[in-house]
C-alpha positions in Angstrom: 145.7 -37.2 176.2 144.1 -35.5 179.2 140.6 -35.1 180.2 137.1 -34.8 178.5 134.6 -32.6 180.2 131.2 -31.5 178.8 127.9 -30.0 179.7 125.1 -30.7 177.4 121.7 -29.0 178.1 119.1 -29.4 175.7 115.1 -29.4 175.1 113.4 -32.2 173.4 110.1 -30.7 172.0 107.7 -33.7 171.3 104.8 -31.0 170.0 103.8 -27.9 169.5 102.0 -28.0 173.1 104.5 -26.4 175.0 103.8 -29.3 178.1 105.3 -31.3 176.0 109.1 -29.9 176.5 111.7 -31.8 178.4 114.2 -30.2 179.5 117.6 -32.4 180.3 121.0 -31.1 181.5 124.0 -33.7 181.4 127.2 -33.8 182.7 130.0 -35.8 181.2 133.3 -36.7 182.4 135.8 -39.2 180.5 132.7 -39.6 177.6 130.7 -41.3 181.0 127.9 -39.5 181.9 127.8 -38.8 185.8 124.9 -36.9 187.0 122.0 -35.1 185.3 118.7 -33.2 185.6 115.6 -34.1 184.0 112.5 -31.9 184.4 110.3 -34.5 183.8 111.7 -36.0 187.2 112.2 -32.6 189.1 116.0 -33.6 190.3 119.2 -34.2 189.7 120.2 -38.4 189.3 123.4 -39.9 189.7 125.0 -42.8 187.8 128.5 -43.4 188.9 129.3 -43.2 192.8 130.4 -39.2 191.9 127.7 -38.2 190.2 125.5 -40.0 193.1 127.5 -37.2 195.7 126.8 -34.3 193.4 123.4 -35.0 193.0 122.5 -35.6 196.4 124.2 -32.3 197.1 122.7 -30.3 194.0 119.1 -31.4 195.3 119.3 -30.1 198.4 121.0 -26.5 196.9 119.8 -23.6 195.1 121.1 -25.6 192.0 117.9 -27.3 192.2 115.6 -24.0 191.6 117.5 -22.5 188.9 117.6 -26.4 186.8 113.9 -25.9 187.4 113.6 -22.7 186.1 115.4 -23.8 183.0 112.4 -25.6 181.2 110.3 -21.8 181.2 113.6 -19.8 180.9 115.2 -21.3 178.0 112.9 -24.1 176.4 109.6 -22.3 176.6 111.0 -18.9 175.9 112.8 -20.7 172.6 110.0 -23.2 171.2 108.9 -20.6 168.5 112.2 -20.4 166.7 112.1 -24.6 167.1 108.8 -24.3 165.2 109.6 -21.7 162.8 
């Protein structure tokens, strides 16, 4: 009973060239997921009429830069342990 929220952000590393990192951040209501960021797209995308409003306001707000500052921050900055 209740709800079901989550939040998963993760790197996929498809080689050891660190251009090859994708950085993805999801959002998940209900086990639906509603809106995410892909840094292979740049911006946030929608997929239910909710997650269409956040990410329409997310890509106009500073929510945009930090997402985008993700892939150096955390993916980049980890890769080594990934390759250990």
């Amino acid at each position: 009973d209740g709800y079901f929220y989550q939040r998963v952000a993760e790197c996929r590393y498809s080689s050891k060239d660190l251009q090859g990192i994708e950085y993805i951040d999801s959002y998940v209501f209900n086990q639906a997921e509603y809106v995410r960021f892909n840094s292979t797209v740049g911006k946030y995308v929608g997929y239910t009429e909710y997650g269409v409003k956040n990410a329409e306001a997310w890509n106009k707000g500073p929510e945009l830069a930090q997402e985008r500052g993700e892939l150096e921050r955390f993916c980049k900055h980890n890769a080594p342990m990934y390759y250990y």
